[in-house]
C-alpha positions, -999 to +999 in steps of 0.1 A: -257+014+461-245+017+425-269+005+396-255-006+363-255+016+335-265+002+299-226-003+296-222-021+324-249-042+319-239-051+283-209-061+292-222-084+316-243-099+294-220-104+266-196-121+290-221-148+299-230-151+263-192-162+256-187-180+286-219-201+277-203-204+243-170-216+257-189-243+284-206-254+257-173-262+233-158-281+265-183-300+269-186-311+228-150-318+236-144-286+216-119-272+239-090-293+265-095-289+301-061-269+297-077-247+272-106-241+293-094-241+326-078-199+323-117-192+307-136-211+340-111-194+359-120-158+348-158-166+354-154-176+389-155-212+380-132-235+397-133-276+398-137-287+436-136-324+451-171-332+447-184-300+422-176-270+403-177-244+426-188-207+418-178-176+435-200-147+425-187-112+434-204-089+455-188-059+454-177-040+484-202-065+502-235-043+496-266-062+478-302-051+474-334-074+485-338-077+447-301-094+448-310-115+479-338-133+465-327-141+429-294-156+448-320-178+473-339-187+441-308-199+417-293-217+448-325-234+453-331-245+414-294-249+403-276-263+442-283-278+471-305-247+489-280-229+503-248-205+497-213-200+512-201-163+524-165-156+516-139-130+539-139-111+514-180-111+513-185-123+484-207-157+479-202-192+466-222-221+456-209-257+461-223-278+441-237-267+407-235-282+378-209-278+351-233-273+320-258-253+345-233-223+350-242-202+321-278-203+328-270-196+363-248-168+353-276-153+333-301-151+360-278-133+381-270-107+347-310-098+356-301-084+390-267-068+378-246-098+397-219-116+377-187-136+383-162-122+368-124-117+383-137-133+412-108-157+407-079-161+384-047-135+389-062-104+381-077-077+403-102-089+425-134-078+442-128-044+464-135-046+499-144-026+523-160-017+557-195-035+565-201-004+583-192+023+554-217+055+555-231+050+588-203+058+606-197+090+630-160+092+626-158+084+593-134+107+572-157+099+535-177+075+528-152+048+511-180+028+493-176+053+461-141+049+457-144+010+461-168+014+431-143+036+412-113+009+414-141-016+406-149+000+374-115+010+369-101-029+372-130-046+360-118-060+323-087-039+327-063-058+298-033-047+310-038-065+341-059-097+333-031-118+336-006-107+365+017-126+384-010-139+407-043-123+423-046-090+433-064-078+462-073-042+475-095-033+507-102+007+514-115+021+548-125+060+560-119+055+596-088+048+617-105+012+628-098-013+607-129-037+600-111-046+561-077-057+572-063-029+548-028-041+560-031-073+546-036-067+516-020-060+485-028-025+484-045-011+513-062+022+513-072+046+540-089+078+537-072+101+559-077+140+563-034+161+554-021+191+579-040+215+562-074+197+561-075+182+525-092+145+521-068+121+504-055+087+507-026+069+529-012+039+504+000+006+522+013-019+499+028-057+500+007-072+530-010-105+524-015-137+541-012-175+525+021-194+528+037-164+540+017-138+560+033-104+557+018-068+574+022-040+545+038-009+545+033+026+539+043+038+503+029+072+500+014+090+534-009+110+515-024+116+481-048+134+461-082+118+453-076+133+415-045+109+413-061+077+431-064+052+396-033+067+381-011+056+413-027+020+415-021+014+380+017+026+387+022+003+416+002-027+394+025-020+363+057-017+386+043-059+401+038-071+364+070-063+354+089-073+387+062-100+401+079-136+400+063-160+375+087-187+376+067-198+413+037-190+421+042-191+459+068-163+458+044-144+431+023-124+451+033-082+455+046-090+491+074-109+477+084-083+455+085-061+480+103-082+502+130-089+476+132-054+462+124-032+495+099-007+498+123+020+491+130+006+456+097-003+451+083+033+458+110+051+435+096+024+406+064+035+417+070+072+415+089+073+382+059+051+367+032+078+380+049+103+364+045+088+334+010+081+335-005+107+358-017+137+335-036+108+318-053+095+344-065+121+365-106+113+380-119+150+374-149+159+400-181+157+379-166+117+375-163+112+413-198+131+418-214+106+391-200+077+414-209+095+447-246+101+438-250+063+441-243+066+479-260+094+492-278+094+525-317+082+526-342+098+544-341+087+580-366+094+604-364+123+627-384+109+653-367+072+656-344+085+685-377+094+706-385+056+705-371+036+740-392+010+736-361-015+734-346+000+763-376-017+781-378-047+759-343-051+770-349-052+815-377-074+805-360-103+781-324-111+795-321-130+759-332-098+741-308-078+758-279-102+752-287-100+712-286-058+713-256-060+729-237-087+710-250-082+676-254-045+669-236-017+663-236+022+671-253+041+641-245+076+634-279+085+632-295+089+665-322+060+670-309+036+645-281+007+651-263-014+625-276-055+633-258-084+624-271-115+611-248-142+628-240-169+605-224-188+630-250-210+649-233-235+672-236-268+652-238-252+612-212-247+587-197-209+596-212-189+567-236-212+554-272-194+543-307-211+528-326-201+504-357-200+530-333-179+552-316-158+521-359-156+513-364-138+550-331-117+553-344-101+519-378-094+531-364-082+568-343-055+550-377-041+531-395-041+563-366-028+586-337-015+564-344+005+532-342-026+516-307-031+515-283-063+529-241-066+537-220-093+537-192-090+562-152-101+561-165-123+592-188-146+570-224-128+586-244-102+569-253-070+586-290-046+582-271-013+585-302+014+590-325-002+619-347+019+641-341+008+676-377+010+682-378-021+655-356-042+673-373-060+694-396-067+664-362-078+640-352-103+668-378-120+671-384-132+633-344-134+631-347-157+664-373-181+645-352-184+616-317-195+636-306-159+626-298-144+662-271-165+676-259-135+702-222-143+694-208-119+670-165-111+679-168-144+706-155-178+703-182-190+684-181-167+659-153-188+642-142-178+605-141-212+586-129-221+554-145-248+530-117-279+542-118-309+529-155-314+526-155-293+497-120-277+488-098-301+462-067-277+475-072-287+513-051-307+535-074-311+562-114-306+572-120-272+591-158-272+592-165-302+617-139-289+639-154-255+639-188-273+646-172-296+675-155-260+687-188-239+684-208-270+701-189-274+731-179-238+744-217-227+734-229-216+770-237-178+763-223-163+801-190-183+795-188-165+756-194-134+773-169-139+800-143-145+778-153-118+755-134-108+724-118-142+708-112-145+670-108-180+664-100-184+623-094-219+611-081-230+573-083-264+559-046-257+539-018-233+536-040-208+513-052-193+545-091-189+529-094-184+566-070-162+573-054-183+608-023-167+607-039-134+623-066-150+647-064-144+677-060-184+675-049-192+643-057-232+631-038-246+601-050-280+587-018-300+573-011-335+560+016-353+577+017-385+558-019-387+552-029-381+584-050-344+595-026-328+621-031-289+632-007-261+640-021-236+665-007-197+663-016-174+692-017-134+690-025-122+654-047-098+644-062-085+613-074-048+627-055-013+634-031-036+655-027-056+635+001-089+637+010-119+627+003-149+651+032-163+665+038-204+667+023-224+697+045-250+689+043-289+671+010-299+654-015-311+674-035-339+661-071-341+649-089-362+680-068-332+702-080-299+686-111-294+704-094-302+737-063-281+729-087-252+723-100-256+759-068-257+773-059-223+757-087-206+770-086-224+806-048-208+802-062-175+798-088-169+823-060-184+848-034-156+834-058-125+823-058-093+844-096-083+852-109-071+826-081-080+800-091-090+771-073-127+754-052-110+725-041-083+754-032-111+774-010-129+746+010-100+739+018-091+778+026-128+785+036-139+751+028-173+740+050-196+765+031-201+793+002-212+767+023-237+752+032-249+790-005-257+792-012-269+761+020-296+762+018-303+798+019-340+794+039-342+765 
C-alpha cells in the first residue's frame, strides 16, 4: 500500500495544525458557527443529533495493522470503544468531542490517516474493489490509479468548492464490486482491439433523491491522459453544475439537463485545452505502481488440504469457507471476510478489542494488511488455506465469523435516527429486528443471494434504491413510515429498484420483509436466485402479497 512521502505528510500535518487553530477560535467564540461550519466540513467534521461525528478517509479501503490499532486506540480514549464503516469504506466515530478533534486528528497524522475531503463538495475518497490485486481476471491492478486521482484531487483548489460532492470508484475487472455506475465518474480498466490497457469513462450515475445509472462518455482512453480528462469533465460540472439547489446539483443532473452528447462535446473541447499539460509520463505511474507490487507468497500453500478435511469434519467450519471467502489468484490462498453483520449489532459497527484482534490476525495470517469493503465488513485478502481453520476459530471467539456475507443478514445500514441529525427515520433497530428474526443459517442459505440496504432519509447513506430490497425511512407527519423498492442492483447489472407500492409503517417492516421473501420462495424457479426472480416476474405479484389485506 502507498506510504506518505515527506510531502505528504507535511501536509497532513500542517492541516491539523490549522484546523486545531480554527477549533480552537470557535470555541473562544472567535469564529460563528457559519464561519466555521465550511472549515469542520473540510475536516470530516459534521454536527450530529447527539455528537460531532468524524469520518476519517481510508483510501481505496486498504489500511495496515499499524492503522488498525491506532484507530482501536483513539476510539477507545476519545469515543465510546467502537467505530462505524462507511459504503464507501471509509470509517466514522460517533461521539467525540468537539475540542478533542484536533488531538484526535493528530494521532492519526502518526499513522498517515487524516480527514480531509471526506465531506464537504469537493472530490471525495476513491474507491475501489476490496478484491484489487488478487484477482485472476483482473485487467491491472486499479489500486495505483485510485492513489493517482487521490493525489491528483487531494487539496486540488480548483475544485474545493464544487457544486456538491464528488465521487469516483475504478475497477480492473468486468464484475463490478464498486458500483462504478453509480457514481459520478466511474472508471473501468478495459484492454482496446489491439490490446492496449486504457480506461472506459461512465459519467452522471448517483444515488440520493434521485438514483440515476451513468453513461458511457469515452469507450476508451489512454492511461497517459487519465487526470487530464477528469479534470475536463470536473471543470465542464463547475461551470454547468446547479448552485441555486442543492438537490438538483450533483453531475447527474447536469447530465440529465444537458444530455450526454452535449456534455461529452464540453468535455472534449475542454481536454484539448488542457491535455499536453497534463499528461502522467511512465516513470510517475511506475513511482505509484511500486507501492503495490506483489509480496512473496508461498509456493508450497497450495500443497496444504488441511481445511478440505477440517471442512467434512465441522459442518459450522465448512459453512464459514463457503460464505465468507473468496477465490484468490494465488493457488492455496483465499480472500476472508470479516462479517460485520452479527444478527443483533449495529451493521458495521467494530471495537476497539475487536479492531485490537483484526490487526493482530492480519500480522499472523495476512502480510499485515486489513480492507474495508462497500458492504460495511473488512476483508484479509492473502490467507493460506491451510490457516483457515486456525483464522476461524479466533474470528469465531471474537463474534467475527457470522457465515452470512451477500445473505439477508448481511444488511447495509445507515446511521438513522439514533445518530444522524439529517434522518427521517431509525434504520439500525430495524436492521437488528430484520437480522434477529430470519437468522437460522439453512433458511439464509436457501434463500441465497439477498441484498437488503436500508437508509434512515432520502440521502440514501445506504444506498436502498439499488437493493435488491431497497428500505427508505420517511416522516409522514412525524410518524416513521417506510417505502420498500424491489429489483435494484449496484453490480455489472446494475438498476434501479422499482416501487413496491405505499409506505409501510414502522410496527409492519419486519413482517412486510417476511412476506416478500415467503413471496419468493413460492414464485422462484429451482435454483433462481431473488433479484432473477424480480426481474422475470416483476414486482406485482410481490405487492399482491405484501397488501393482501389492505
Amino acid at each position: 500500500m502507498y506510504q506518505y512521502d515527506k510531502y505528504d505528510q507535511t501536509m497532513v500535518d500542517q492541516r491539523v495544525a490549522q484546523f486545531r487553530d480554527q477549533t480552537r477560535r470557535f470555541l473562544a467564540g472567535e469564529l460563528t458557527e457559519e464561519q466555521f461550519r465550511p472549515l469542520r466540513l473540510a475536516n470530516g467534521l459534521y454536527i450530529q443529533i447527539h455528537a460531532p461525528m468524524l469520518r476519517i478517509a481510508v483510501p481505496y479501503g486498504m489500511m495496515s495493522s499499524v492503522q488498525v490499532r491506532k484507530i482501536a486506540d483513539v476510539a477507545r480514549r476519545y469515543d465510546k470503544g467502537f467505530v462505524h464503516f462507511t459504503t464507501r469504506t471509509n470509517f466514522q466515530m460517533n461521539w467525540p468531542k468537539l475540542e478533542d478533534v484536533p488531538e484526535i486528528l493528530a494521532e492519526l497524522a502518526t499513522v498517515q490517516m487524516h480527514a480531509i475531503q471526506t465531506s464537504g463538495n469537493d472530490i471525495r475518497n476513491t474507491t475501489t474493489d476490496q478484491f484489487a490485486g488478487i484477482l485472476a481476471d483482473e485487467v491491472e491492478d486499479p489500486r495505483p490509479w485510485a492513489e493517482i486521482i487521490r493525489q491528483w484531487s487531494t487539496f486540488h483548489p480548483e475544485f474545493a468548492y464544487l457544486p456538491r460532492k464528488f465521487k469516483i470508484a475504478i475497477i480492473g475487472t468486468k464484475e463490478d464490486r464498486a458500483a462504478t455506475q453509480l457514481h459520478d465518474i466511474g472508471l473501468r480498466i478495459v484492454k482496446n482491439k489491439d490490446g492496449d490497457v486504457g480506461f472506459e469513462v461512465l459519467v452522471g450515475g448517483g444515488l440520493g433523491r434521485t438514483p440515476v445509472i451513468g453513461v458511457q462518455i469515452r469507450p476508451f482512453l489512454e492511461k497517459e491522459d487519465l487526470l487530464s480528462y477528469l479534470e475536463a469533465i470536473l471543470r465542464v460540472y463547475n461551470r454547468l453544475g446547479r448552485r441555486d439547489n442543492k438537490y438538483k446539483a450533483r453531475i447527474k443532473i447536469t447530465v440529465r439537463e444537458h444530455g450526454i452528447n452535449h456534455i461529452r462535446e464540453l468535455v472534449e473541447a475542454e481536454w484539448v485545452q488542457i491535455r499536453e499539460q497534463l499528461k502522467l509520463d511512465q516513470k510517475e505511474i511506475d513511482r505509484v505502481k511500486a507501492f503495490f507490487t506483489e509480496p512473496e507468497y508461498d509456493a508450497s500453500a497450495a500443497e496444504d488440504t488441511s481445511f478440505e478435511a477440517m471442512q467434512a469434519d465441522s459442518e459450522e467450519f465448512a459453512r464459514w469457507v463457503k460464505q465468507n471467502t473468496f477465490k484468490h489468484k494465488i493457488p492455496g490462498y483465499k480472500a476472508v471476510y470479516v462479517s460485520l453483520k452479527k444478527p443483533g449489532l449495529a451493521p458495521g459497527d467494530i471495537t476497539s478489542e475487536q479492531l485490537e484482534v483484526v490487526a493482530d490476525l492480519a500480522d499472523e495470517f495476512s502480510l499485515g494488511e486489513v480492507r474495508a469493503t462497500h458492504t460495511q465488513n473488512l476483508v484479509l485478502a492473502d490467507v493460506k488455506q491451510g490457516d483457515l481453520y486456525a483464522l476461524w476459530l479466533r474470528l469465531s471467539a471474537e463474534e467475527l465469523a457470522t457465515p452470512n456475507i451477500n445473505t439477508l443478514t448481511d444488511i447495509i445500514c445507515c446511521p438513522g435516527l439514533d445518530y444522524c441529525g439529517l434522518a427521517n427515520a431509525t434504520s439500525i433497530p430495524l436492521s437488528k429486528q430484520i437480522a434477529e428474526r430470519f437468522d437460522d443459517q439453512d433458511y439464509l442459505h436457501d434463500l441465497g443471494d439477498i441484498k437488503i440496504k436500508f437508509s434512515g432519509c432520502m440521502n440514501g447513506c445506504a444506498h436502498q434504491s439499488v437493493g435488491h430490497i431497497g428500505i427508505l425511512g420517511v416522516d409522514k407527519k412525524g410518524e416513521e413510515w417506510y417505502q420498500f423498492t424491489l429489483g435494484g442492483s449496484a453490480e455489472e447489472d446494475a438498476s434501479i429498484g422499482e416501487r413496491l407500492g405505499k409506505a409501510i409503517p414502522k410496527e409492519d417492516v419486519v413482517d412486510t420483509v417476511g412476506h416478500l421473501l415467503d413471496a419468493y420462495v413460492d414464485l422462484r424457479h429451482e435454483d433462481e436466485s431473488f433479484l432473477a426472480t424480480v426481474r422475470r416476474v416483476g414486482v406485482d405479484p410481490f405487492k399482491e402479497r405484501v397488501y393482501a389485506d389492505n
